[in-house]
C-alpha positions, 0 to 999 in steps of 0.5 A, spaced: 465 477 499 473 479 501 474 486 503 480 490 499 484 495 502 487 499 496 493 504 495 497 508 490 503 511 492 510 514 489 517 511 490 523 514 488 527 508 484 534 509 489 528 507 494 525 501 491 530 496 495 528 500 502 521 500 500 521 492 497 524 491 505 519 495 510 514 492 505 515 484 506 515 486 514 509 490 514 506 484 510 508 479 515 506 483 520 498 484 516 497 476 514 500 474 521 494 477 524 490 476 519 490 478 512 488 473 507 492 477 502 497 482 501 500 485 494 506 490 492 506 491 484 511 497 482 508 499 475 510 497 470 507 500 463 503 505 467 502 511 462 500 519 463 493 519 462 490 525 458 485 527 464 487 522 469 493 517 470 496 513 476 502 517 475 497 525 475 494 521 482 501 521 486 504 527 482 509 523 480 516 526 479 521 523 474 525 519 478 520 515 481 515 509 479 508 507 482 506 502 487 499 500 485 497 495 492 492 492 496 490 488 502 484 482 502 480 481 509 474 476 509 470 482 510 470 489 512 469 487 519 476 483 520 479 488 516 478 493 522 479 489 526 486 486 523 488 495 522 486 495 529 492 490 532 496 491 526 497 499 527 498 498 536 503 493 534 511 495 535 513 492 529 509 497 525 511 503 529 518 504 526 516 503 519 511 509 520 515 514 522 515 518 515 522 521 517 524 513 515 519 511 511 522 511 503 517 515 500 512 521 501 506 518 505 502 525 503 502 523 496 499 516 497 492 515 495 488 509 499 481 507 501 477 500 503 472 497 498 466 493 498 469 487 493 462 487 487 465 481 482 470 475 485 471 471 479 
């Protein structure tokens, strides 16, 4: 079964053109060395839950919206591999300055999943 590397994170409205820009590069950058899949989805019809919410989970303000992403290996042994290249490449290294990058990266939730159901 696939590997899933998920995110959560705020952006600032002002900032989603900035963000939608670094996003394809860096997507390019992830399929070019292997990534079956990457998807960026800004939320839509996200609402503030009572205990737990997207919204509560990245602190959002009420100038920004959430992004809701993830990343698709063949397993979890190429997802490390894939990060391994992805992350030494140059390309990458200027978007992950967080003085240039259009959100707060300390606000953003992410983690690798075992896939249980694949329809």
């Amino acid at each position: 079964m696939n590997y899933v590397d998920g995110f959560v994170l705020a952006v600032p409205e002002k900032n989603l053109a900035a963000y939608r820009r670094m996003a394809q590069k860096a997507g390019k950058i992830w399929m070019e060395h292997g990534a079956l899949q990457y998807i960026e989805c800004v939320g839509d019809d996200v609402p503030m839950g009572k205990l737990t919410s997207f919204p509560q989970s990245v602190k959002l303000k009420a100038d920004e919206t959430v992004i809701f992403s993830w990343i698709v290996y063949k397993s979890r042994t190429q997802r490390d591999r894939i990060n391994k290249k992805v992350m030494a490449d140059p390309r990458l290294a200027d978007m992950m300055d967080p003085k240039k990058m259009p959100f707060d990266g300390k606000r953003m939730i992410f983690g690798g999943f075992r896939v249980l159901v694949e329809l």
